[in-house]
C-alpha positions as CSV (number, residue, x, y, z in Angstrom):
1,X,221.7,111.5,134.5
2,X,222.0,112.1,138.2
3,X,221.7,109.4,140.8
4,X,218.9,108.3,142.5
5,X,221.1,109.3,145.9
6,X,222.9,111.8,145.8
7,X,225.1,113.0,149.0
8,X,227.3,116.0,148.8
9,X,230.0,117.0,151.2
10,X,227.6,115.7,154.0
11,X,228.6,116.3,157.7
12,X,226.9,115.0,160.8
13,X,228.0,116.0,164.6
14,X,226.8,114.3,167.9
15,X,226.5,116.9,170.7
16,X,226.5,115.2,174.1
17,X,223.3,116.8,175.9
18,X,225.2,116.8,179.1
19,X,228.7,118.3,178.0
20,X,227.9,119.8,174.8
21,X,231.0,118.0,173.3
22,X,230.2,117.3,169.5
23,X,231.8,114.0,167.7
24,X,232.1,114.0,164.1
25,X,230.2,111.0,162.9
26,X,229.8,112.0,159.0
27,X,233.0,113.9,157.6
28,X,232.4,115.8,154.4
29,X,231.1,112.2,152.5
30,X,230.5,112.6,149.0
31,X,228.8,109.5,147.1
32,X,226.1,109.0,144.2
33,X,224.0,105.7,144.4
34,X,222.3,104.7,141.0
35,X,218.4,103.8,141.0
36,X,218.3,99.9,140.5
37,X,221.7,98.9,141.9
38,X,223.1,96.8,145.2
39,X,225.7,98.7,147.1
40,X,227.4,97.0,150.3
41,X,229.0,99.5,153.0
42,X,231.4,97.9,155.0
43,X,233.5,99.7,158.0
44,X,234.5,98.9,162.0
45,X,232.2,100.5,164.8
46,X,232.2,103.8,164.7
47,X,232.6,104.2,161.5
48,X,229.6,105.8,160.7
49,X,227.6,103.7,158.6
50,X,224.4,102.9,160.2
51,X,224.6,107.3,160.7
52,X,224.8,107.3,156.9
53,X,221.6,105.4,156.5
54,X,219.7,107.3,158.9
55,X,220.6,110.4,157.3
56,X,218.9,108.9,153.8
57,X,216.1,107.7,155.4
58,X,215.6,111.3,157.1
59,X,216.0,110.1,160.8
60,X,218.5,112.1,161.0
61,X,219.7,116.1,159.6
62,X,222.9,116.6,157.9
63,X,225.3,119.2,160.0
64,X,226.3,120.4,157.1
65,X,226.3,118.9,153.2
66,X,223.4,118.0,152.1
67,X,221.5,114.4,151.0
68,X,219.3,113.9,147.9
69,X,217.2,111.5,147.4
70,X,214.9,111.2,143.8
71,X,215.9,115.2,143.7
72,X,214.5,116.0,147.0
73,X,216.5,117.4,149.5
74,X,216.6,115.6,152.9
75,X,216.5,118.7,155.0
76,X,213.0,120.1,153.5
77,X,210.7,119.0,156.0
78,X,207.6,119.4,152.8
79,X,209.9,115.8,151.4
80,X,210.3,114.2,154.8
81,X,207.0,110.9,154.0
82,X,207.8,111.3,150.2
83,X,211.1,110.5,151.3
84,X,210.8,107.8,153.5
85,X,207.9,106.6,151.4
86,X,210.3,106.1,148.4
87,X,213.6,104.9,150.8
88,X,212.1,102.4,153.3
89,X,214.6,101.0,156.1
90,X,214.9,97.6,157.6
91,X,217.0,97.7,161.0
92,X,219.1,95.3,163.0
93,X,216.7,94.2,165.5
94,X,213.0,93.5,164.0
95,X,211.2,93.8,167.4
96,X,212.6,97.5,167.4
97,X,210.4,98.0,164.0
98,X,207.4,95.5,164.4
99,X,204.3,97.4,165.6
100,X,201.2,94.6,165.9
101,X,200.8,91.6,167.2
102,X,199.2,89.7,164.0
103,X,201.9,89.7,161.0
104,X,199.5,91.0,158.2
105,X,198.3,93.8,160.9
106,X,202.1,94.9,160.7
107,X,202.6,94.3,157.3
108,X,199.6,96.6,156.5
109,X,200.5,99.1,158.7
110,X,202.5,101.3,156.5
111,X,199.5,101.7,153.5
112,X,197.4,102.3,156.4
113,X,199.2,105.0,157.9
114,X,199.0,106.2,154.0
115,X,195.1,106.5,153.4
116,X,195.1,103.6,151.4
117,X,191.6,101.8,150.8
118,X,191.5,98.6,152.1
119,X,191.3,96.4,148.7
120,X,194.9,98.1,147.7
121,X,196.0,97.3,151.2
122,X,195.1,94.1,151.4
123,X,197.0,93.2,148.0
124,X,199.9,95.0,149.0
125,X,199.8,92.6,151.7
126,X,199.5,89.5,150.2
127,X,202.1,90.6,148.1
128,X,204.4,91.4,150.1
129,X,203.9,88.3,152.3
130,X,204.8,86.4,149.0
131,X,207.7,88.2,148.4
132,X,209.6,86.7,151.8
133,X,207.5,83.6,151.4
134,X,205.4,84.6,154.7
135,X,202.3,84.0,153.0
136,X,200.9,81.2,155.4
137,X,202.2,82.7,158.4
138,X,199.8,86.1,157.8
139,X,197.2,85.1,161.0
140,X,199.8,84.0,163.1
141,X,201.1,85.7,166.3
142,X,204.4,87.9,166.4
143,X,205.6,86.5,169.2
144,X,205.2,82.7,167.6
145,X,207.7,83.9,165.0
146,X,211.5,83.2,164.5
147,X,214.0,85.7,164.5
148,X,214.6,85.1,160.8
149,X,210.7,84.9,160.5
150,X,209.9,88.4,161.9
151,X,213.2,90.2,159.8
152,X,211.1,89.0,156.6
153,X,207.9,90.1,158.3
154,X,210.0,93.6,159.1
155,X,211.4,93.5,155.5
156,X,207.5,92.5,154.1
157,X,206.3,95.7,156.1
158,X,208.8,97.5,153.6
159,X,208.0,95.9,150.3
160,X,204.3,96.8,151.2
161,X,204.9,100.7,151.0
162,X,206.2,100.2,147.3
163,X,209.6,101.9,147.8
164,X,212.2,102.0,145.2
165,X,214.7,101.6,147.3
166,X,215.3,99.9,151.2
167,X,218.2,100.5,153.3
168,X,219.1,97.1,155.3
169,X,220.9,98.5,158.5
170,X,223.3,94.9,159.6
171,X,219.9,93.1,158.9
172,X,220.9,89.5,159.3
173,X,223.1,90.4,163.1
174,X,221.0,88.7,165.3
175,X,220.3,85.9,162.7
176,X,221.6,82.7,163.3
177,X,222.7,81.2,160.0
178,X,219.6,79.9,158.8
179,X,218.2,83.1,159.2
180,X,221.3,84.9,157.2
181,X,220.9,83.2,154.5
182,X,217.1,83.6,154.6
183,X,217.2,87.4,154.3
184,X,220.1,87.5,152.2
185,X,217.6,85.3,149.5
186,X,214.8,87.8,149.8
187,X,217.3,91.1,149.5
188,X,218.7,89.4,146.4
189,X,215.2,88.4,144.9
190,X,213.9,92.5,145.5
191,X,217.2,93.5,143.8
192,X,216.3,91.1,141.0
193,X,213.3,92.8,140.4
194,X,214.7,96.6,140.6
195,X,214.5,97.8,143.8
196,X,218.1,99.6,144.9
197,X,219.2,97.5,147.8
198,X,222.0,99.5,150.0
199,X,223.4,96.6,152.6
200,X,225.3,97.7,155.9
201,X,226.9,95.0,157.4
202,X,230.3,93.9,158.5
203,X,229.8,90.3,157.1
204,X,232.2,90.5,154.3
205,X,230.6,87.2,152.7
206,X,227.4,88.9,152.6
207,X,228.8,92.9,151.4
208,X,230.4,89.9,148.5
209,X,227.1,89.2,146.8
210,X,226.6,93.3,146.2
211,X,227.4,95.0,142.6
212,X,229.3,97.7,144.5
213,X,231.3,97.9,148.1
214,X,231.7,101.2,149.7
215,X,234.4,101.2,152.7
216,X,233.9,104.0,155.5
217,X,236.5,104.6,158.1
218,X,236.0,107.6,160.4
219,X,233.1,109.0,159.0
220,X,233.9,109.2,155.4
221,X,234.7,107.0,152.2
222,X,237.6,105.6,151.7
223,X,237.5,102.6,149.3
224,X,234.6,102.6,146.3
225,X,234.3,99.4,143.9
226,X,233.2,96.5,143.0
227,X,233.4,93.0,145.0
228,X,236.8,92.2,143.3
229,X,238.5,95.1,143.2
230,X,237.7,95.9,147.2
231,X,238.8,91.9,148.3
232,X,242.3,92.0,146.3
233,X,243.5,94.0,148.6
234,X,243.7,92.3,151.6
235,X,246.5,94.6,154.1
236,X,244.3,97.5,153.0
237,X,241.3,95.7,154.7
238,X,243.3,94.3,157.7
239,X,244.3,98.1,158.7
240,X,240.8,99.3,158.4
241,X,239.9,96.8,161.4
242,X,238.8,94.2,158.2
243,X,238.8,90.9,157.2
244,X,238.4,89.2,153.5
245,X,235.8,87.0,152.6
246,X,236.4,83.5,153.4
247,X,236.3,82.3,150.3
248,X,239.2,84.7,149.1
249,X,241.5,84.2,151.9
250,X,241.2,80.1,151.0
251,X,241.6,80.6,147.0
252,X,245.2,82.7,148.1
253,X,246.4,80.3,150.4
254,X,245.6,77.6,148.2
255,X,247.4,79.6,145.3
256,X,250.3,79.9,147.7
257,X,250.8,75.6,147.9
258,X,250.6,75.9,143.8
259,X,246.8,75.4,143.2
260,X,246.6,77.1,139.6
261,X,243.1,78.9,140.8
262,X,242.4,81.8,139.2
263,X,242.6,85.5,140.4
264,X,238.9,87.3,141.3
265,X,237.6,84.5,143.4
266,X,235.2,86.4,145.8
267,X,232.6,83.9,146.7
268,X,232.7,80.1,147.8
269,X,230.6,79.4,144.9
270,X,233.6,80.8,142.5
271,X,236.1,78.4,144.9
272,X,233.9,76.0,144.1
273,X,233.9,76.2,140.4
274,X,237.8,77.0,140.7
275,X,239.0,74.1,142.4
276,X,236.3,71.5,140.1
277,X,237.9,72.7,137.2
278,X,241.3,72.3,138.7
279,X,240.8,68.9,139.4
């Protein structure tokens, strides 16, 4: 059975308008994302991962390679809504991707765009205000909002199109923690209920809660598994510009003074457990 997402030897170039100089952003990355799961992708600046989103989500053309999304090839321009319809995309910076100035004007905006009539639009609203518990905030002003508060509006105005699956480019960076662990909630709760979550960030606790880390370094893949079999190897990280969860660089130092904790611990909840039991 082929993957929802399917990317095949994909290569993307910058030109610089001025100098005509190309960079290589994307370099021959091959990967296969199943409908349904959570995949993290980690990696330094500049390593190409927020170019890899773009060029699922159609913002951007492959150089060469080719992306596939539901069996529809990114680069036929008949696909292009169908494919942004079924991949939906949540950026760093909500005021970048918030359109109105009432939250359920923005939320609706997408089935608008779409022709819907306004009795399904207005319950795709409401239920996408309920799915980031935004419900009572609907008349309120933008501008009265939160930073946390307008991601979920900005991540409500995705749930509202009915995609299968949302691309969260470093969603929670200009979150304070409050706000992290907000939007972390909701993208768990959507992956709960089946929609293919694909994280970008370079918060190693948050890349922890995935099914599935990919590691990009210079435009390509270099390290594919899950959670526990990425964080045991710490040096590997450190010389890709990376750092181990919190959580897993305690539980080895603790192991170190002879705490008899056991191997795998990925998240503080597990260190948790771990050092309870020890006791």
């Amino acid at each position: 059975m082929a993957d929802f997402i399917e990317i095949k030897d994909l290569v993307f170039d910058y030109i610089n308008e001025e100098t005509g100089e190309e960079t290589r952003a994307i370099d021959h990355l091959c990967a296969g994302i199943s409908e349904g799961s959570f995949t993290a992708v980690l990696g330094r600046n500049g390593s190409g991962k927020s170019t890899l989103a773009k060029m699922i989500n159609v913002l951007m053309l492959p150089t060469a390679g080719s992306v596939m999304v539901d069996g529809m090839d990114t680069a036929d321009e008949e696909h292009t809504w169908e494919i942004r319809q079924a991949c939906a995309m949540v950026f760093q910076n909500p005021d970048n991707q918030l359109v109105s100035s009432i939250v359920e004007d923005d939320v609706a905006f997408g089935p608008e765009n779409l022709g819907m009539e306004p009795a399904e639009i207005r319950q795709r609203v409401e239920k996408a205000l309920a799915a980031v518990r935004m419900g009572k905030y609907r008349r309120k002003a933008l501008h009265q909002l939160s930073g946390g508060q307008k991601q979920r509006i900005a991540i409500a105005g995705a749930v509202a199109m009915h995609p299968r699956c949302i691309l969260f480019d470093e969603p929670t960076a200009m979150l304070d923690p409050q706000g992290r662990r907000e939007v972390l909630e909701i993208i768990r709760r959507l992956h709960s209920e089946g929609i293919t979550c694909i994280l970008i960030t370079h918060y190693m606790e948050e890349a922890a809660l995935a099914d599935r880390i990919l590691v990009m370094d210079h435009g390509t893949i270099c390290m594919d598994g899950t959670p526990r079999e990425i964080f045991c190897q710490p040096e590997r990280l450190r010389s890709l510009g990376l750092e181990v969860p919190l959580a897993v660089d305690m539980a080895a130092r603790l192991r170190a003074h002879g705490l008899p904790l056991p191997e795998g611990i990925v998240t503080i909840e597990e260190l948790t457990e771990g050092l309870c039991r020890w006791k």
